[in-house]
C-alpha positions in Angstrom: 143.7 106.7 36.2 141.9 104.5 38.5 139.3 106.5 40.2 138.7 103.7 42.7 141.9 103.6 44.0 142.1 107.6 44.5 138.6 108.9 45.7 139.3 107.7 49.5 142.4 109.1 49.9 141.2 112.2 48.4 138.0 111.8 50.7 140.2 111.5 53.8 142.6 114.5 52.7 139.3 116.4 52.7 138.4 115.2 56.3 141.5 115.9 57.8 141.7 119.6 55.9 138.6 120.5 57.4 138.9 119.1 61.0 142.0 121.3 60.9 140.0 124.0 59.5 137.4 123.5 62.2 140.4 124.5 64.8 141.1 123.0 68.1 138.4 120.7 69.6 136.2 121.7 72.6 137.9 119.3 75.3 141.3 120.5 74.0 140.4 124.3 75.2 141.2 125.6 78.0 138.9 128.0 80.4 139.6 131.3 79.1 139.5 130.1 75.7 136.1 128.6 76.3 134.4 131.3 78.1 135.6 133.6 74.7 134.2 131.0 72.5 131.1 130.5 74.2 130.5 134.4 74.5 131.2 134.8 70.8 128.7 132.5 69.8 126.4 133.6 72.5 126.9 137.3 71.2 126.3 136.3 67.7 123.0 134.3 68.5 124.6 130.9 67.7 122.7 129.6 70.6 123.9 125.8 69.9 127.4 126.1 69.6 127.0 128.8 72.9 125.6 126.2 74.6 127.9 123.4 73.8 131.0 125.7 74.4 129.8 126.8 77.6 128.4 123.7 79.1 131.8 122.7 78.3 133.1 125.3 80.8 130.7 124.3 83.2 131.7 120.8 83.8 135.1 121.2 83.6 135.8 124.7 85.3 132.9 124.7 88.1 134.8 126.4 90.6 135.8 129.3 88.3 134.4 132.5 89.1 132.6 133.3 85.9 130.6 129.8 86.6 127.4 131.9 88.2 127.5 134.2 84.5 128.3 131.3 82.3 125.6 129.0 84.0 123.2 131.8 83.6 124.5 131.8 79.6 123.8 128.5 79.2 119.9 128.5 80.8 119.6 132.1 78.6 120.6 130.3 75.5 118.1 127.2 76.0 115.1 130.1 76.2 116.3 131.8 73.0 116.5 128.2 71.5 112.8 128.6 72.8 113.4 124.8 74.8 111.7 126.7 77.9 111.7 122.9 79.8 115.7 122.7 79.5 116.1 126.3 79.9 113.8 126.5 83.2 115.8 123.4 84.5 119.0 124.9 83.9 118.2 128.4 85.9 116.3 127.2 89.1 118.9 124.7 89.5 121.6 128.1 89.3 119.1 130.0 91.4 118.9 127.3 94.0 123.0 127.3 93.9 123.2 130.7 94.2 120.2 131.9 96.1 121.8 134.7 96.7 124.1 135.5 94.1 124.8 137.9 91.1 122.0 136.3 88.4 119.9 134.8 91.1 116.6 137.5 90.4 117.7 137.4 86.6 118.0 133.5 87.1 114.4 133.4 88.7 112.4 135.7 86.5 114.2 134.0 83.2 112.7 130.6 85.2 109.5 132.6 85.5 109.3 133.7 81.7 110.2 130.3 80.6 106.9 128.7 82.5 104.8 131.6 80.7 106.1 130.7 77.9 105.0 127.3 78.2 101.6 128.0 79.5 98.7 126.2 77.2 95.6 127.8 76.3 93.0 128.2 79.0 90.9 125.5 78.0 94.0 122.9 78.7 95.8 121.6 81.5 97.3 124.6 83.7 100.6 122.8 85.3 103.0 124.8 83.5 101.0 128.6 84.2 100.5 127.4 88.0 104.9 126.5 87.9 105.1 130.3 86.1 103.0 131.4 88.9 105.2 129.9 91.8 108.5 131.6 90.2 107.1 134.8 89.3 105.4 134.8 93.2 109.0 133.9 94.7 110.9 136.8 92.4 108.7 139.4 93.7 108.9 137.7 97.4 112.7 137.2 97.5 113.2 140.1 95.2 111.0 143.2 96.0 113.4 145.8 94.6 114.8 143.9 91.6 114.4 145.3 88.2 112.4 142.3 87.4 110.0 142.8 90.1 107.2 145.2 87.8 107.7 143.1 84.9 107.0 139.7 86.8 103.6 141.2 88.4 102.9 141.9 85.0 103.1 137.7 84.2 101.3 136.7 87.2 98.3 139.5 86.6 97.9 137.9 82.7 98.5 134.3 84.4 95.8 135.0 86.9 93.5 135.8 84.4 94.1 132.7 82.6 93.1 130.9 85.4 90.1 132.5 86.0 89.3 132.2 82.3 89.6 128.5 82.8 87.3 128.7 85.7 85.0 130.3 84.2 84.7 128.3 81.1 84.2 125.2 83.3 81.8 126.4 85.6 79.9 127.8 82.4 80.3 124.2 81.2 77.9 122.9 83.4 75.7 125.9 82.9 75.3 125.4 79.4 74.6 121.6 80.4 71.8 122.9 83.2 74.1 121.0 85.8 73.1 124.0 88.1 74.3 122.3 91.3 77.5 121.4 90.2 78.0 125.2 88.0 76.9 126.7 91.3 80.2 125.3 93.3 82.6 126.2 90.2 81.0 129.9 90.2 81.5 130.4 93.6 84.6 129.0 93.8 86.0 131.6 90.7 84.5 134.4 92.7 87.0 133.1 96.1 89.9 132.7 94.0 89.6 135.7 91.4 87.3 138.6 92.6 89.7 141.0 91.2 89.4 139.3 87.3 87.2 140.7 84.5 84.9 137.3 85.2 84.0 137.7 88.3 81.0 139.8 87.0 80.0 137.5 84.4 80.3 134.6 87.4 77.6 136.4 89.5 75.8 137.6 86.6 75.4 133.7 85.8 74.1 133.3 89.4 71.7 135.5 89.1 70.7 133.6 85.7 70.7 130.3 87.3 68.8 131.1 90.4 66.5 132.9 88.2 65.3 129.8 86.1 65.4 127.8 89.8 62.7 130.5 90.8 65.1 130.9 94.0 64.2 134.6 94.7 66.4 135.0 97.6 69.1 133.8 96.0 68.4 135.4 93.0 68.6 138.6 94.5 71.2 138.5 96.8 73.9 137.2 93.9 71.8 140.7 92.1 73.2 142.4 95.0 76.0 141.3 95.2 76.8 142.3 91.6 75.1 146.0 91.7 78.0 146.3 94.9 80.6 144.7 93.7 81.0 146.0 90.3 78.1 148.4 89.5 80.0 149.9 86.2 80.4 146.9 84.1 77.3 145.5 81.5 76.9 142.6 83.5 75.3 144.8 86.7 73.0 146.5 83.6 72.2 143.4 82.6 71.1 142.2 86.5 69.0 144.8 86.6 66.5 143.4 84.3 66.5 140.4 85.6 63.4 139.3 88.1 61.4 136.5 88.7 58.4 137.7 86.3 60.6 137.8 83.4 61.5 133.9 84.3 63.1 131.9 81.0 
């Protein structure tokens, strides 16, 4: 037998038996079919072919009245997939459609998560945990009473703090560099911004440091008291305490 001759007919018998194996293709579905489909896979964690069924619906069907639940699919499946950047996209853009629709607080919190997600280590560039801070704040605006509401003041709290932790670690930057002046104005600024965040303290307890070693007493003691007021429980006011102008560095 002459193997040559047979192996591409055999290779396109094999094709066409699994194309037909593979059913009917997406564009040849219609829109109940494809919202099954695209459930199915969504139910079974098969984000890809979710996605791929359902953006299907999207573009074909967008005036059907499951678009609002299958758009919100779609932007849920991109965040399993963990591509927060697509999946954000795809829910303010649902949210912004819909302001007021069925998934719009699900929409925004999902857009909220995805940001948090995406949010970098304090010590690198904050634009994604300032976006995550923008959606989280318009949830809890638009959408006192939502079931999302406690969960997304939970985000902005631990995104808050991230951003004081940044502060902090720049201000403390300079300190470590004795760039006083320019530590001073990064300090003060934290304690403006975050009064409420665990480094607040250490911010004033590093005024008291620096102002110590300028031998500025009035300073020095007013940033003391400000401290022993403010937050009189934590080690940082214990450690003011001991602090004066004899016992200079």
């Amino acid at each position: 037998m002459n193997l040559r001759r047979w192996f591409p007919g055999l290779a396109l018998l094999a094709l066409l038996a699994g194309c037909s194996a593979r059913g009917p293709m997406l564009h040849e579905l219609g829109a109940d079919e494809l919202y099954t489909l695209g459930m199915q896979h969504f139910e079974a964690r098969k984000w890809g072919d979710a996605i791929r069924a359902l953006e299907q619906f999207a573009s074909r069907y967008p005036s059907d009245p499951r678009i609002q639940e299958v758009r919100y699919r779609i932007g849920e499946a991109y965040f399993e997939k963990r591509e927060y950047v697509t999946a954000s996209a795809e829910l303010v853009r649902l949210a912004t459609d819909y302001p007021l629709g069925t998934y719009a607080d699900d929409a925004r919190f999902k857009t909220c998560e995805s940001y948090y997600r995406l949010s970098p280590k304090p010590q690198l560039d904050q634009e994604y945990t300032l976006a995550a801070i923008d959606h989280c704040e318009a949830l809890v605006q638009y959408f006192p009473n939502s079931e999302f509401a406690p969960k997304a003041k939970e985000l902005l709290d631990d995104l808050s703090r991230k951003l004081a932790q940044k502060a902090f670690l720049s201000a403390d930057y300079y300190y470590r560099r004795q760039a006083y002046d320019s530590s001073i104005i990064y300090f003060e600024d934290l304690l403006a911004r975050y009064p409420d965040s665990e480094y607040a303290p250490r911010a004033l307890l590093r005024l008291v440091q620096i102002y110590q070693r300028l031998g500025y007493r009035e300073e020095m003691e007013e940033a003391k008291d400000r401290l022993l007021r403010d937050y009189p429980e934590t080690a940082e006011a214990v450690q003011a305490r001991e602090i004066t102008l004899a016992n200079r560095q």
